[in-house]
C-alpha positions in Angstrom: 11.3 75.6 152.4 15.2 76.5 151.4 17.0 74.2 149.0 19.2 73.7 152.5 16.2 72.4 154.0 15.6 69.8 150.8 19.2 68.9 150.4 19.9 68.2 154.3 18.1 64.6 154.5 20.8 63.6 152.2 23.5 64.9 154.1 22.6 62.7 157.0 24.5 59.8 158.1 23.2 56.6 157.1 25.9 53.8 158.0 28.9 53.9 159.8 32.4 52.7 158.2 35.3 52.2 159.9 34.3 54.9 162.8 33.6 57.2 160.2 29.5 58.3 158.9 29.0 57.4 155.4 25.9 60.2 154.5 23.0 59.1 151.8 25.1 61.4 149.5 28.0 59.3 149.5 25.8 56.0 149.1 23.4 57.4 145.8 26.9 58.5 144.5 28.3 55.0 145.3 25.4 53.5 143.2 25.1 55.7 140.4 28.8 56.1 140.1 29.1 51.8 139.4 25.9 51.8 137.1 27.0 54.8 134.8 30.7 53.1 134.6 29.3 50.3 133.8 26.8 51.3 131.3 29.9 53.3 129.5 32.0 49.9 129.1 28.9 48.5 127.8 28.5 51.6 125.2 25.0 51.9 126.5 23.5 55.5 125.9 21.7 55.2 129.1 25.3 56.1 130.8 24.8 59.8 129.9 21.7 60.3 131.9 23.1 58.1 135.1 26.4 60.2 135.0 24.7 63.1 135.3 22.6 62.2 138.4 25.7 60.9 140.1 27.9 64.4 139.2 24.8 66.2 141.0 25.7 63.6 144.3 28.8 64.2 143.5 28.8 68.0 143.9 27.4 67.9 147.3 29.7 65.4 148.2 32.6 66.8 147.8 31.9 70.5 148.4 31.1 69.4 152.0 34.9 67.5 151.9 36.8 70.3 151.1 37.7 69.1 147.3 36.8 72.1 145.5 38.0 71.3 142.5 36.2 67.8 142.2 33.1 69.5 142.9 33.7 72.2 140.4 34.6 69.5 138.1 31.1 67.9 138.1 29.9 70.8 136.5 32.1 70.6 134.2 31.5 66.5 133.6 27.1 67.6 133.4 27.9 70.1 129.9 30.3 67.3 128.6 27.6 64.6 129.4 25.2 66.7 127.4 28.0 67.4 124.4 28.9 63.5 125.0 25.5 62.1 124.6 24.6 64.3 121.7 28.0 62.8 120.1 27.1 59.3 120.9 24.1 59.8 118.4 24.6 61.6 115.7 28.5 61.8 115.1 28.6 58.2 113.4 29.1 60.7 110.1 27.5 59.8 106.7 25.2 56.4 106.7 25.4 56.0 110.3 23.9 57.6 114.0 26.3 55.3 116.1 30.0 56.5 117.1 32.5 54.1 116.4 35.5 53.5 118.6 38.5 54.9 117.4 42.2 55.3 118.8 43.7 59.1 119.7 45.5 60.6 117.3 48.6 62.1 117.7 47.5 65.8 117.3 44.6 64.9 119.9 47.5 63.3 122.3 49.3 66.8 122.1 46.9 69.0 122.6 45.4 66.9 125.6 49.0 66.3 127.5 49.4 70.1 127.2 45.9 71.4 128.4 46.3 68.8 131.3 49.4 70.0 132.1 48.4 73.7 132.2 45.0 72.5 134.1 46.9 71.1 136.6 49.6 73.5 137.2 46.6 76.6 137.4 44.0 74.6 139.4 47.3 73.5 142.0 48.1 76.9 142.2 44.4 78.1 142.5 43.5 75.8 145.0 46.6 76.5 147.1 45.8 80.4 147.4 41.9 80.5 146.8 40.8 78.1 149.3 41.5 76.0 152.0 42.4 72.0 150.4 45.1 70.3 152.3 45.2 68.3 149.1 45.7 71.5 146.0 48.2 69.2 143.7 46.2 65.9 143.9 42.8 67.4 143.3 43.7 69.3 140.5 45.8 66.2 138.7 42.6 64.3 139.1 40.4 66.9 137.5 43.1 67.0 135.0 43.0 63.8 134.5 39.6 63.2 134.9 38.8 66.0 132.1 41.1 64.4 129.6 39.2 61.1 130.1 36.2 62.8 129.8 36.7 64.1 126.4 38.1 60.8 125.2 35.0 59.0 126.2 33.0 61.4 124.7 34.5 61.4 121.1 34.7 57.1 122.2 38.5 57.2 122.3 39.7 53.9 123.2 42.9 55.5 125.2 40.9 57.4 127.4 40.2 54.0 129.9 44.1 54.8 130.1 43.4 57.7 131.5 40.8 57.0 134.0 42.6 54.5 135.4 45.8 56.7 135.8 43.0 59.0 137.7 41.4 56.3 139.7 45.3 54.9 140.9 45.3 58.8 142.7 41.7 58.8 143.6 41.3 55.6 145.9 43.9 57.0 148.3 42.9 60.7 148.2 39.2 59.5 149.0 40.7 57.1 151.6 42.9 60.3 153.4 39.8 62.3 153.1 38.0 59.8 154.8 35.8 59.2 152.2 35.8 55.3 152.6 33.1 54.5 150.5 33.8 56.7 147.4 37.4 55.4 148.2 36.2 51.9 147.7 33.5 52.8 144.6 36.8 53.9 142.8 38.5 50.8 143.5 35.6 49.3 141.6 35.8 51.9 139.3 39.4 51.0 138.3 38.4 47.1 137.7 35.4 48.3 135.6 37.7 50.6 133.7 39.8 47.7 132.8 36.7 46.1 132.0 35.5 48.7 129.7 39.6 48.7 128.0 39.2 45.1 127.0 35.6 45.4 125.3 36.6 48.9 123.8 39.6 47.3 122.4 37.7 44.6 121.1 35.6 46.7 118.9 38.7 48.7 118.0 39.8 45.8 116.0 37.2 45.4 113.4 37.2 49.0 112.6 40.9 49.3 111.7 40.5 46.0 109.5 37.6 48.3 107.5 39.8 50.9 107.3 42.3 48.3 105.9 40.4 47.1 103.1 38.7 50.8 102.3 40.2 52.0 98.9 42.7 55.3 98.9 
C-alpha cells in the first residue's frame, strides 16, 4: 500500500456545495481549523496540537488547488506550532511557566513589516515563474501575512489578531474564486473568531500593563 493509496479516501468527495464537491479534506480542515482558532482565543495549550492536525489537511488541500504557497506554508505553521507551544510553557520567565500577553514592540513592528514585505515580493515573484498559480500576489500576501501572525501568536502578541484578520479579509474571496466554498466560509468564521480572540486578548492586556505600572524602576 502507497501513501497515495492511504491518502486518496480523503480526497474523495463527500458533499456537494454550490455545484462544486467539497472532499473529506476540506471538511476535517473545516473542523480542526474552528476548534484550533478557537482554542487560541481561549489561550488553551491544546491549540498547538489541533493546529497541527489541521496544517497536515491543510497541505493536501491546497496542493491539490494549485496554492503552492499555502501549502508550503503549513510546513512552515507545523515547526512554529512546535516553537509556539514550547513558548507557551516555559517562556513566562522567572517565577512563572505561563506567557503573558504582551503588545509588539516597535523594533518587533519593523522587523516584521519588512520580512513581510520581502516575503511577499519573493514568494509573488516565485510563484509567478516556478509554477503554475493564477493567483502568485494573493497567495504569497496571505503567507506573508499569515507568517507574521504566526509569530505574534506564538510570542502571545496581542497585535497579531490584527494581522490575521488583515489575512482572513484576502482569504475568504481567494478561497471563494478557488472554489473552495467551504474553507471560504471556515475563514469567514475564522475572521469573527479572530475578533473574538482580540477582545479577550485585550482584556488580559490590561492588567499586565497596570503591573508594569506599579513595578519599581
Amino acid at each position: 500500500m502507497t501513501l497515495a493509496d492511504i491518502l486518496d479516501p480523503l480526497q474523495q468527495p463527500l458533499v456537494t456545495v454550490l455545484d462544486t464537491p467539497v472532499s473529506w479534506t476540506e471538511v476535517l480542515g473545516f473542523g480542526s481549523g474552528a476548534l484550533c482558532v478557537w482554542l487560541v482565543a481561549r489561550q488553551h495549550l491544546a491549540n498547538w496540537p489541533i493546529g497541527i492536525a489541521n496544517n497536515l489537511f491543510f497541505i493536501l488541500l491546497f496542493a491539490q488547488s494549485g496554492l503552492y504557497a499555502d501549502a508550503g506554508l503549513q510546513i512552515v505553521f507545523i515547526s512554529l506550532a512546535a516553537y509556539g507551544w514550547w513558548t507557551w510553557t516555559h517562556g513566562g520567565g522567572p517565577g512563572t511557566s505561563v506567557l503573558p500577553v504582551r503588545s509588539t514592540t516597535r523594533t518587533e513592528w519593523a522587523w516584521l513589516l519588512a520580512a513581510g514585505a520581502v516575503g511577499a515580493l519573493g514568494l509573488t515573484l516565485l510563484l509567478s515563474r516556478a509554477t503554475d498559480s493564477t493567483v502568485p500576489f494573493w497567495d504569497a500576501l496571505t503567507t506573508s501575512l499569515s507568517l507574521m501572525a504566526t509569530y505574534g501568536q506564538c510570542r502571545k502578541r496581542v497585535e497579531s489578531w490584527w494581522l490575521w484578520i488583515a489575512a482572513d479579509i484576502v482569504y475568504i474571496p481567494l478561497y471563494a474564486y478557488k472554489e473552495l466554498y467551504l474553507t471560504s466560509l471556515l475563514y469567514a468564521g475564522f475572521l469573527m473568531l479572530c475578533i473574538v480572540g482580540l477582545r479577550s486578548w485585550k482584556r488580559d492586556l490590561a492588567p499586565a500593563r497596570r503591573e508594569e505600572a506599579v513595578m519599581p524602576a
